[in-house]
N, C-alpha and C positions, 0 to 999 in steps of 0.2 A: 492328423493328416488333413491338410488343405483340402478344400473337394465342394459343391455345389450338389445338393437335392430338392428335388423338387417332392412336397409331397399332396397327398393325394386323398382325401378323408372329406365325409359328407359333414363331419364332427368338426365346425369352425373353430368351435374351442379344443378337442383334439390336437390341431392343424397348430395354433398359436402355443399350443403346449411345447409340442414339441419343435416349433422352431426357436423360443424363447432359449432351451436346453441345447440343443445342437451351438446355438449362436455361442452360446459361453463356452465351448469347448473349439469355438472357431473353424466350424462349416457353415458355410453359408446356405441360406434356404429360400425355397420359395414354398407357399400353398396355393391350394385349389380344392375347391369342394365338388366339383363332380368331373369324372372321367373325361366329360366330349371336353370342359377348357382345359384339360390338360393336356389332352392332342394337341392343342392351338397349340399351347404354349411351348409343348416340345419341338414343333416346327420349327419354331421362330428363335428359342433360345439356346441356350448349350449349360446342359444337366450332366455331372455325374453318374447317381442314382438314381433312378424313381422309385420312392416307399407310398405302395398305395394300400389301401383298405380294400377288403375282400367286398363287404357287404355293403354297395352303396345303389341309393334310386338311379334307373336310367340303367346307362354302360356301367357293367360292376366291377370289381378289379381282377375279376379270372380273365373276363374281355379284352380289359385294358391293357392287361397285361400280356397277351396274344399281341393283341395291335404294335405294342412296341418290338417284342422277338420278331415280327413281320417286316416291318420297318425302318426301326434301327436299334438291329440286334447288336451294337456295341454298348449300349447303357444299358447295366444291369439293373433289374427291378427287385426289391425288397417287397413281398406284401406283410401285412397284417390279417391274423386271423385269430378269431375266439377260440380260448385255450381251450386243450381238450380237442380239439378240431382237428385232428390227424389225417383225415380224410378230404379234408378242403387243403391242406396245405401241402399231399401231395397232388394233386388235383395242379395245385397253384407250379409247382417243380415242373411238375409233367408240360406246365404252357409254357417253360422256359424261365419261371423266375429266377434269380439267383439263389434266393435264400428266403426265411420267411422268420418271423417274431410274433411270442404270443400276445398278446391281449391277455387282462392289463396290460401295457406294455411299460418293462424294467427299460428304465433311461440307461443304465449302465451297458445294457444287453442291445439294446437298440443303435446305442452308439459305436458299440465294437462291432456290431454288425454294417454297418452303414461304413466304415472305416473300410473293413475290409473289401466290401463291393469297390469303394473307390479307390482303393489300390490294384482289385483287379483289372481295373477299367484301366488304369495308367498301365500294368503292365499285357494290358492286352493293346493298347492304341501302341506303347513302343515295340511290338514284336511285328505289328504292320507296317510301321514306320522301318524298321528294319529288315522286314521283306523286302519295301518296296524299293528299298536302298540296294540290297545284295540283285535285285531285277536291273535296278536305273545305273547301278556304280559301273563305273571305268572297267573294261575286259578287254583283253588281250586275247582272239580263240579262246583258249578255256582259260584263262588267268585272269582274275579278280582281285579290285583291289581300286580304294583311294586315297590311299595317304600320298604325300608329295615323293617319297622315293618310287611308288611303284607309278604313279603319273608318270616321271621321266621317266622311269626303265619300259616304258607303253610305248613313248616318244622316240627310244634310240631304239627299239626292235623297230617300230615303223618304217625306221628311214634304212636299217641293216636286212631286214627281212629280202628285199628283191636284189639286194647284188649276190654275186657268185663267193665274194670273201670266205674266206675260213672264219670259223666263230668260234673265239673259247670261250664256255660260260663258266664261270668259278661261284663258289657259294659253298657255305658249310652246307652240309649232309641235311639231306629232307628241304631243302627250300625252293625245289620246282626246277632243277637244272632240265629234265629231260620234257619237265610241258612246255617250257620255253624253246626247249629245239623242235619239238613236233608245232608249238605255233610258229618259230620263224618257215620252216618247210611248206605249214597250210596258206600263208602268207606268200607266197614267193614263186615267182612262175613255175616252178617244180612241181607245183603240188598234185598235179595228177601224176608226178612219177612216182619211181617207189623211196618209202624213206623206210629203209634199214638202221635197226640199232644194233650196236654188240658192249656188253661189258668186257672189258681189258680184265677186269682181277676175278671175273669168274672161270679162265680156263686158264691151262698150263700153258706153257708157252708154244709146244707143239702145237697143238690145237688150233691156238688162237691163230699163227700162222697161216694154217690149214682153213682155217676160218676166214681171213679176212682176203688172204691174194688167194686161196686155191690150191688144187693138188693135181696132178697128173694122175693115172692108175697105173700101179707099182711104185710110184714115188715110197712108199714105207710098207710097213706090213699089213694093215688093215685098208689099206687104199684099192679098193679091189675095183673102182673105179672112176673119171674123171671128176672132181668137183668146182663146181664156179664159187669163188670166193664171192666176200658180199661188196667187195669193191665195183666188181662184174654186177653183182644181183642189184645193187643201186645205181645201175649206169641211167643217168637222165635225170637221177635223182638227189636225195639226200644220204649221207652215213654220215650217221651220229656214235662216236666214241666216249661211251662213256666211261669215268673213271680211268682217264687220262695216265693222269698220276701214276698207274700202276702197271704201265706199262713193260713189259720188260728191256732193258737196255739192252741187250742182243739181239733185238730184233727193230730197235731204235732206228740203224740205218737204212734199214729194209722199206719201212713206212716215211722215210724221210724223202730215199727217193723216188716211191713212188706217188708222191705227193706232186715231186718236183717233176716230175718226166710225165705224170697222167698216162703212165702204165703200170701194168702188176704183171709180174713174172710167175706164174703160180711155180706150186713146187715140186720140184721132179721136171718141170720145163725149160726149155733152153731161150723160149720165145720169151718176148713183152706183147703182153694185148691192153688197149687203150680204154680209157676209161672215159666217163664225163659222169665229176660227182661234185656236189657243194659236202665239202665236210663242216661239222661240227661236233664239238669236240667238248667234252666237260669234266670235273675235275673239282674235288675240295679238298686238295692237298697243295700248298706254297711250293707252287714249281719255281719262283725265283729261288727259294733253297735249293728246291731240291735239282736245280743246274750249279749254283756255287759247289753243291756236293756233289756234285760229278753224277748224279742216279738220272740227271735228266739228259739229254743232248739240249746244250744253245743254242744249235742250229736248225732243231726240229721245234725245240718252243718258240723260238722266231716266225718258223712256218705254218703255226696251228694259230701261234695267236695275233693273227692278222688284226682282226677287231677281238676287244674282251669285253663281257658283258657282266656284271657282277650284281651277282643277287642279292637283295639284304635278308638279311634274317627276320624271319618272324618278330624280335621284338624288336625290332627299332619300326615297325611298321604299324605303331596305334590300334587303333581301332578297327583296322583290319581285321584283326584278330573277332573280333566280333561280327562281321561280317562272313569274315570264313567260318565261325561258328555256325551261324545260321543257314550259312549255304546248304555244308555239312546235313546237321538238323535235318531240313526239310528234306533233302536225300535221302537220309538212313530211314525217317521217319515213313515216308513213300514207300519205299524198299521192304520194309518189315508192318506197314501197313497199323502202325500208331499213330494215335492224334495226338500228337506234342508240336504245339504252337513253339516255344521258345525258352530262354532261361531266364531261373529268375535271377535277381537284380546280383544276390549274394556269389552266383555263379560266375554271371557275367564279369563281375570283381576279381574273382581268383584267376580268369582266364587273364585279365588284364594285367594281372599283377605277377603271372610266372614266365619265367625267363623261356620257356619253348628253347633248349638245347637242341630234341627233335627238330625242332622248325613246322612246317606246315606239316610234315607228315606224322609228326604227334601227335597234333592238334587234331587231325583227322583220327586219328588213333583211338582217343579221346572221346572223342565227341560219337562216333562207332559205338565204342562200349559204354558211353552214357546214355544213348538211348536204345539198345537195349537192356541194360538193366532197369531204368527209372518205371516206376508204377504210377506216375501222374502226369501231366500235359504239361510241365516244364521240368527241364536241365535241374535237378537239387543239387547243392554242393555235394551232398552223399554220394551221388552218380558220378563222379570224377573219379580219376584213378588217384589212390592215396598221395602219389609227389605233388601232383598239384594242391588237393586238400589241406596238404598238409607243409605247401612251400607257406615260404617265411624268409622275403629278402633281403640280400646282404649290402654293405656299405664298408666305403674307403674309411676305419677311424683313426684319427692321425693324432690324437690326442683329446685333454680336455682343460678347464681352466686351473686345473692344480700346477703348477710350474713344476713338480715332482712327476706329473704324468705327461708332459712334452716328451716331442721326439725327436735326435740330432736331424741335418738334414739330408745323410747317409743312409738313415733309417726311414725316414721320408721316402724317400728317392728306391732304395730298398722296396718299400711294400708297393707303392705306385706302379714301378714297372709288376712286378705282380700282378696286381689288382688289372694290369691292360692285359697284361700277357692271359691272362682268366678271361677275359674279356672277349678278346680273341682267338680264345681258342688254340693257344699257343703259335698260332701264326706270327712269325717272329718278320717276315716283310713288312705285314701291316703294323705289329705292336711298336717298327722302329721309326714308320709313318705318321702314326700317331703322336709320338715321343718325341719326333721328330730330330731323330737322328738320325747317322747310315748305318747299314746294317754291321760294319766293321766295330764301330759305336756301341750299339749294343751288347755284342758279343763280348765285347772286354768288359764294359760294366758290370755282365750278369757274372762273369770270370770273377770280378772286384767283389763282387759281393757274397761269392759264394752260390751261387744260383747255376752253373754251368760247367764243363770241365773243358781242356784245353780241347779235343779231337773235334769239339762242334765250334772253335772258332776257327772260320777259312782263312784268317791273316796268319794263323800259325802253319799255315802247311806251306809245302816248296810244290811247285809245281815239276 
């Protein structure tokens, strides 16, 4: 490994020994025979390591090596000390050196020591560099991030955050739908009113009713008295709907017009009382299906998705991914009161390399149970949970140069839709976006192929 030492020995010949050996192994070196010009020289130049000698006239290398932990505790120091010497060289640990080699000193031992310093020096300058990046990068309120899709999606919350519009966010599962509506709300002259959330697929339908417009008392059997639904409880402010999608269609009309009138009729009442709310609304289910199939109304997905905002998933977002690591990191680290700087490099690789079907909330997931289980100051591949560990990704193979292993281009066309429809997550709007078909298109291809049955193509139904 590349790397620059500076060493440190009263022993001139010592000093050309071992920079003679380092140079044949391609580290470059400098010497100096006593401590005070190696101060100089450390001012002025830029060292990897410093390997110095314990026993020298003048400033000795216990000294020395204080001065630089004081100083600049990013370059690790190697000393040298007479074998046998067990007492000097923790002496030498205790003033912060890295590591220490006996005397005689073995070129082979000396080497692999000095290696390792300078890779932990590289992987400690990139774990500050990437602090100083997850402090300095692009945010959104709590949202983080600089790759070029979440730049613009900074840019179109900007300019959606202060109107009144309805907002649908869409995005596969775990990708930040509900930080993105608490930031367009923090954002948005509303923000000192109230922002109400409610999940749509965690109550029954009664409830949810009872829930969002209200009850009268007697209105049913447990209604023992008035309640303000949260359309009422957000008045001035925001309601956020999440899990759209799962709405139920009997209660479809109910919420459509009270959208459109900016009243709610609770239930058991005969009244409308007024409302004043910025809704937003989120959802990682293809409501353009799910209106062809009748499960949605088109004329309430008309009215929610005024503006649509769409998340990317975790991996199409680079190196983000590395920065929501570290974010992560220093968090949990804080929180459970461990010193773990960052990951190493082999880490940082697997995080790059797995597809995040979770999305961001895996990744947190992850990164959670990596530092608590890890027993050293960085992320080990060990500390992952096993699907990453042990992901190993996939590719389109369409063939190779045997002419007996060709594929017609039925078969082609065959795994390709495939291969998007996986891609997508079986979102069949975007997989025909992509494909660049109409959705009428798709459906009969996948019919052609074997991939579909008649009742999921909507060209075959009568209205």
């Amino acid at each position: 490994m590349p790397g620059r030492v500076l060493i440190v020995d009263d022993d001139q010949s010592m000093c050309e020994l071992i920079e003679a050996d380092l140079s044949s192994r391609g580290i470059q070196s400098e010497w100096r025979t006593s401590a005070e010009e190696a101060i100089r020289l450390i001012q002025d130049g830029h060292f990897d390591v410093i390997l110095t000698d314990l026993q020298m006239p003048g400033l000795n290398g216990l000294a020395l090596c204080e001065r630089i932990v004081a100083n600049r505790p990013d370059i690790p120091v190697v000393v040298m000390t007479a074998f046998g010497s067990l007492e000097t060289a923790v002496a030498a640990i205790r003033a912060g050196a890295y590591d220490f080699v006996s005397k005689p000193v073995e070129m082979d031992v000396l080497a692999l020591t000095l290696q390792r310093a300078i890779q932990h020096r590289s992987l400690s300058e990139q774990v500050r560099v990437l602090s100083e990046r997850v402090q300095q990068s692009s945010r959104y309120s709590k949202l983080l991030g600089e790759s070029p899709v979440m730049r613009r999606l900074f840019d179109e919350l900007r300019r959606v955050a202060d109107t009144d519009a309805s907002v649908l966010i869409t995005g596969e599962s775990g990708t930040g739908k509900e930080l993105v509506a608490h930031a367009l709300h923090e954002q948005s002259r509303r923000r000192d009113q109230p922002f109400v959330a409610i999940n749509c697929a965690a109550l029954p339908e009664p409830l949810l009713e009872s829930e969002l417009f209200g009850h009268k008392r007697g209105a049913f059997t447990d209604a023992v008295a008035d309640k303000r639904g949260l359309f009422l409880q957000a008045n001035g402010g925001t309601l956020f709907l999440d899990e759209l999608g799962e709405f139920p269609l009997t209660l479809q009309p109910k919420l459509l017009r009270a959208l459109e009138s900016r009243a709610v009729r609770p239930v058991g009442s005969e009244q409308e009382i007024p409302f004043d709310v910025r809704l937003i609304a989120a959802t990682n289910r293809d409501l353009d299906t799910a209106v062809e199939e009748k499960r949605f109304r088109e004329d309430l997905y008309f009215r929610v998705n005024v503006i649509q905002i769409k998340l990317p998933p975790l991996r199409s977002r680079g190196t983000d991914i590395l920065l929501l690591a570290q974010h992560y990191l220093e968090q949990f680290a804080a929180s459970n009161s461990k010193q773990i700087v960052g990951l190493s490099d082999a880490t940082a690789q697997k995080l790059l390399d797995y597809e995040w079907p979770g999305n961001v909330r895996e990744l947190r997931n992850a990164i959670e149970r990596a530092v608590a289980l890890t027993r050293f100051d960085r992320i080990a591949v060990d500390d992952l949970p096993d699907k990453i560990r042990n992901y190993r990704g996939t590719h389109l193979e369409l063939g190779g140069d045997n002419p007996s292993d060709l594929l017609s281009m039925e078969e082609v066309e065959r795994r390709y839709i495939q291969h998007v429809l996986k891609v997508t997550r079986g979102n069949r709007t975007q997989t025909a976006q992509i494909l660049g078909f109409d959705r009428k298109t798709l459906y009969r291809k996948l019919k052609q192929l074997g991939e579909d049955s008649n009742e999921n193509d909507p060209s075959s139904r009568t209205s």
